[in-house]
FIDRENBA-25263 format. One record per residue: y, x, z of N, C-alpha, C, CB in turn. Coordinates in steps of 0.05 Angstrom, whole numbers, plus 5000, padded with zeros to 4 digits. Glycine has a CB too. Example, Ala and Ser with C-alpha at 12.3 -4.5 7.8 and 13.67 -1.06 7.14 Angstrom:
// FIDRENBA-25263
488652645156491052465156493452645156491152265181495552575142497952735143500152585157498852825114
// end
This chain:
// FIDRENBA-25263
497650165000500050005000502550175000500049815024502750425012504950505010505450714992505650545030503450814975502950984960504550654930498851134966504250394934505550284901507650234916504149974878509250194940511950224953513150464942511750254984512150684949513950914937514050824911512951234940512250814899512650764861514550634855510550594845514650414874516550224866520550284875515049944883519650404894522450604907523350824879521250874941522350914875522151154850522951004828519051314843522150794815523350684799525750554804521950574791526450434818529050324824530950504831528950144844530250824841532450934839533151034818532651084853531151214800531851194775533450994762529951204765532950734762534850614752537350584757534450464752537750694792540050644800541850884792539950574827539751094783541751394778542251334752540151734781541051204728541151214698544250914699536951114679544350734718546950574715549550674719546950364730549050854749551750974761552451224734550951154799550151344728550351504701552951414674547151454689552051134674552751024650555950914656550450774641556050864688558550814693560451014702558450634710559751274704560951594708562551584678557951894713560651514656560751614634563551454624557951584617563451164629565551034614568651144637564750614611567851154663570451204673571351404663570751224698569651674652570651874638572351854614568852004632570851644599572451504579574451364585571351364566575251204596577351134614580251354613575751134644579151484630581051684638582751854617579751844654580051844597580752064581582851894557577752234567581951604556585151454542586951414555585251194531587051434579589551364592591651594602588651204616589851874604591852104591592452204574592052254594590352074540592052104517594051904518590552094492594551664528597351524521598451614543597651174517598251714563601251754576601852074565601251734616600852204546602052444536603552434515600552624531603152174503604052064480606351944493602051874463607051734506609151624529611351854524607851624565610252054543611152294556613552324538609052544559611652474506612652574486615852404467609852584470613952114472616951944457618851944475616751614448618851984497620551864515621852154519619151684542621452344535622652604526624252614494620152814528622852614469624552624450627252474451623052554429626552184458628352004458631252144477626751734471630152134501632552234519633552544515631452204551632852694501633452974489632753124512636553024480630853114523630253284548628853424540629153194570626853434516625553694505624553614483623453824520622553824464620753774440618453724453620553994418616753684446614453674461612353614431614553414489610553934431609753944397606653954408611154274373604853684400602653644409601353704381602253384423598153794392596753914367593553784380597254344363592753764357589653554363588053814353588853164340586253874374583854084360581553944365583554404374579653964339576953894339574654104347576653814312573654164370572454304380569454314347572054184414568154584346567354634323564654504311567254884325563454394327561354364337559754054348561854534355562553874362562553734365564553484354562053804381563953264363566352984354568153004372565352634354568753324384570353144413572753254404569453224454575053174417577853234407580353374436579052884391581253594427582953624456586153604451582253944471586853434464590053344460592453624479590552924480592553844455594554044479597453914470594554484475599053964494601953914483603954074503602653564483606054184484607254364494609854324499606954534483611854374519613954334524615854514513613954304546618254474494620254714485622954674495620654744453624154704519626354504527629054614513626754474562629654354505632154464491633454144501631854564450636554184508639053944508640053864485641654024522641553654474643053554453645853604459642653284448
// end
């Protein structure tokens, strides 16, 4: 009896590691749009108010689909 208890423990955590898994994954995603638009924000809104350039460049890592948003600050006044 306690030898199909564990079995049954073992599977349910597995499942519980493969959901929290799946929900790690989207908050990553998450995050990762919500600091490409506030760098984008950042960028119009600085241009707008003349507080700087701000010259963002998208690199496609070589290898993969993934994409890294650098952006750089050049401060210059109007």
């Amino acid at each position: 009896m306690g030898a199909v208890l564990s079995c049954f423990q073992t599977i349910f955590a597995a499942i519980g590691n493969c959901l929290m898994t799946i929900v790690h994954g989207i908050g990553a995603v998450l995050t990762a749009i919500v600091n490409g638009v506030v760098t984008v924000l950042d960028a119009i809104i600085s241009f707008v108010t003349c507080d700087g350039v701000i010259i963002i460049i998208i690199m496609q890592h070589p290898h993969e689909r993934r994409y890294n948003l650098i952006s750089f600050l050049i401060p210059i006044r109007c």
